[in-house]
C-alpha positions as CSV (number, residue, x, y, z in Angstrom):
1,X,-73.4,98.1,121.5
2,X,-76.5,100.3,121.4
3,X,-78.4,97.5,123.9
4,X,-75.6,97.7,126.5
5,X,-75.9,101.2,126.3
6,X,-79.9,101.5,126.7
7,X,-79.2,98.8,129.8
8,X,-76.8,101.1,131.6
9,X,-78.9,103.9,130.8
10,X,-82.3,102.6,131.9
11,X,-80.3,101.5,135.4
12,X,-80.9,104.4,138.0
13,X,-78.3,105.8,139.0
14,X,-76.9,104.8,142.8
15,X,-76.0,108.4,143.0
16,X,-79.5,109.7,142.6
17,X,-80.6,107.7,145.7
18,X,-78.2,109.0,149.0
19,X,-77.6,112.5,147.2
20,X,-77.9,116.0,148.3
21,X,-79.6,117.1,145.0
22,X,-83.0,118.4,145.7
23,X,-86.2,117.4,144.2
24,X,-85.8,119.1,140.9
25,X,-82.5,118.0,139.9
26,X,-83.1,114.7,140.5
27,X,-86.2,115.2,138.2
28,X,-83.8,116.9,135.4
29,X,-81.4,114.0,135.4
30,X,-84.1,111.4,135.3
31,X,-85.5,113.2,132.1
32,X,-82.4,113.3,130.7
33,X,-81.7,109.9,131.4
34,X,-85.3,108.9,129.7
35,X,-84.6,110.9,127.0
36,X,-81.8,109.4,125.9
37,X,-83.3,105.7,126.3
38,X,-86.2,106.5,124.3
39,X,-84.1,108.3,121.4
40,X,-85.3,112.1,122.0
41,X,-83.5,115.0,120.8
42,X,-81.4,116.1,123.9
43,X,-81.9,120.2,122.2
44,X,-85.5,119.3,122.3
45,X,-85.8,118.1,126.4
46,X,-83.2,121.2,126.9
47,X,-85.8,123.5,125.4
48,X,-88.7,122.7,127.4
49,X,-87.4,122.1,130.7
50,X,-88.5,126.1,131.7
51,X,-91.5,124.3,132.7
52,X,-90.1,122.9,135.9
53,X,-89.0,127.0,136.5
54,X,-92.8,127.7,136.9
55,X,-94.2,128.5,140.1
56,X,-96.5,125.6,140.0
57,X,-93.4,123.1,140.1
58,X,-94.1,122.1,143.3
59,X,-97.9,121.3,142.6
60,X,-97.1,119.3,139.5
61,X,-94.3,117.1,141.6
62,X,-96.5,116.6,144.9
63,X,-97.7,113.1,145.4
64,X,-96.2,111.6,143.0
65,X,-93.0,109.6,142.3
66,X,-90.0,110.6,140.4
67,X,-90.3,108.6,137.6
68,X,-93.9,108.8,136.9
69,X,-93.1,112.9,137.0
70,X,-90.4,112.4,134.5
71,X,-92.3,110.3,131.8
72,X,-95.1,112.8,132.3
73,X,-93.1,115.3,131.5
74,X,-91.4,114.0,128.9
75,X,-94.7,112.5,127.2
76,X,-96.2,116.8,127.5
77,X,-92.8,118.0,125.6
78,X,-93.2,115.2,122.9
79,X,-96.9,116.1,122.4
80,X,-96.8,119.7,123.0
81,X,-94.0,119.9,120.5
82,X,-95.3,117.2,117.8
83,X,-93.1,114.6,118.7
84,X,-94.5,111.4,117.5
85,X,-93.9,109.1,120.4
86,X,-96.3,107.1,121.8
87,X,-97.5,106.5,125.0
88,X,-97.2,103.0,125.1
89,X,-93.7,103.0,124.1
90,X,-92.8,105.8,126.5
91,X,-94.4,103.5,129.2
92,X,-92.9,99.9,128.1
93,X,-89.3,101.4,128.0
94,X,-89.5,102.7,131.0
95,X,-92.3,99.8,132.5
96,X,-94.5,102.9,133.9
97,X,-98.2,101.9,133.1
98,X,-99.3,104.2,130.3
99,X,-102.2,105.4,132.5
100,X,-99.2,106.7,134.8
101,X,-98.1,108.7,131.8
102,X,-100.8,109.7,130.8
103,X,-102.7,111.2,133.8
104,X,-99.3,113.1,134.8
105,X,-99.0,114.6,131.0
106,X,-102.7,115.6,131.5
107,X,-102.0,116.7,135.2
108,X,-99.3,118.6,134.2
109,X,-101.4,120.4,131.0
110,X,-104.1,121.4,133.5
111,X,-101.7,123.1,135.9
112,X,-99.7,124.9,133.0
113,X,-102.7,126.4,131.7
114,X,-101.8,123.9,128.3
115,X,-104.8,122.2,126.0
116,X,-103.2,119.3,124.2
117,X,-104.7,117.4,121.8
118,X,-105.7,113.8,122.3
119,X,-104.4,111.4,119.2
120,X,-106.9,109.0,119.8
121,X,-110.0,111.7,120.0
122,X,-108.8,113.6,116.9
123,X,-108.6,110.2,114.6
124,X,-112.0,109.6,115.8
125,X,-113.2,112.9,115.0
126,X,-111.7,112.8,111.6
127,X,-113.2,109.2,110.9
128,X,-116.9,110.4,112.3
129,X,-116.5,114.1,109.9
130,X,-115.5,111.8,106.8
131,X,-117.9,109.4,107.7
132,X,-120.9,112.4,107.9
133,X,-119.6,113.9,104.8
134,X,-120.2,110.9,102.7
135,X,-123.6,110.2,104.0
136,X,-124.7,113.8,103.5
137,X,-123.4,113.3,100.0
138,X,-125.3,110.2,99.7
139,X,-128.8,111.7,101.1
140,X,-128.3,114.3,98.1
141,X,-127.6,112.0,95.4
C-alpha cells in the first residue's frame, strides 16, 4: 500500500500543468507533494514556508525549474531545522541530481541572509581537530 501511494504521489499532478495558479502555489504544492514522498513532517514544511513570503521570492525562483526550487527548498528546511535527511536521498526520490539540490539549498541560504552548516566539512573538521589533538599529545609524551 505505502508503494502505490509514493507512485501516485511522486506523479505530478495534470492539474499543476494548464492551471491558473501562479508561480508560488505551484511551488507550495510541489513541496508538499515532496514532502510527503520523502516522509517529512507536514507541521515541519508548514512552518518554514514564510520563506517563500520574503521579498526575495522572486530572486530565489528565477531561472530555475519548479522542481529543482522545491527540493532546494525542502533540502534548506531539513538542514536549517536539523532534519537528518540526506541529499542523495532527497535527489534519488525525486531523480533531481544532488548537485541540483544542493546549489539551490546554497542559493537559497545566500539570498536569505542564512549560513548553514555543511555535513561533509564539519566531519572533516572534527576528524582533522581529533586527529591534531592526539598528535599534540603525542609530541608531549
Amino acid at each position: 500500500y505505502n508503494d502505490i501511494h509514493k507512485k501516485i504521489h511522486m506523479k505530478k499532478p495534470d492539474y499543476l500543468e494548464n492551471s491558473e495558479f501562479n508561480r508560488r502555489e505551484i511551488i507550495i504544492l510541489e513541496i508538499n507533494r515532496m514532502a510527503s514522498v520523502l516522509g517529512i513532517p507536514e507541521k515541519l514544511i508548514r512552518q518554514n514556508l514564510d520563506i517563500l513570503d520574503n521579498e526575495k521570492f522572486e530572486l530565489i525562483i528565477s531561472g530555475s525549474n519548479n522542481e529543482s526550487i522545491s527540493a532546494g527548498i525542502i533540502e534548506f528546511i531539513c538542514r536549517n531545522n536539523n532534519f537528518n535527511l540526506k541529499t542523495k536521498k532527497i535527489a534519488n526520490k525525486l531523480k533531481i541530481s544532488q548537485n541540483t539540490v544542493r546549489s539551490q539549498s546554497k542559493k537559497i541560504a545566500e539570498l536569505l541572509g542564512i549560513v548553514l552548516l555543511d555535513k561533509r566539512k564539519k566531519k572533516l573538521w572534527l576528524k582533522n581537530t581529533v586527529f591534531s589533538r592526539i598528535m599534540s599529545n603525542l609530541v608531549y609524551m
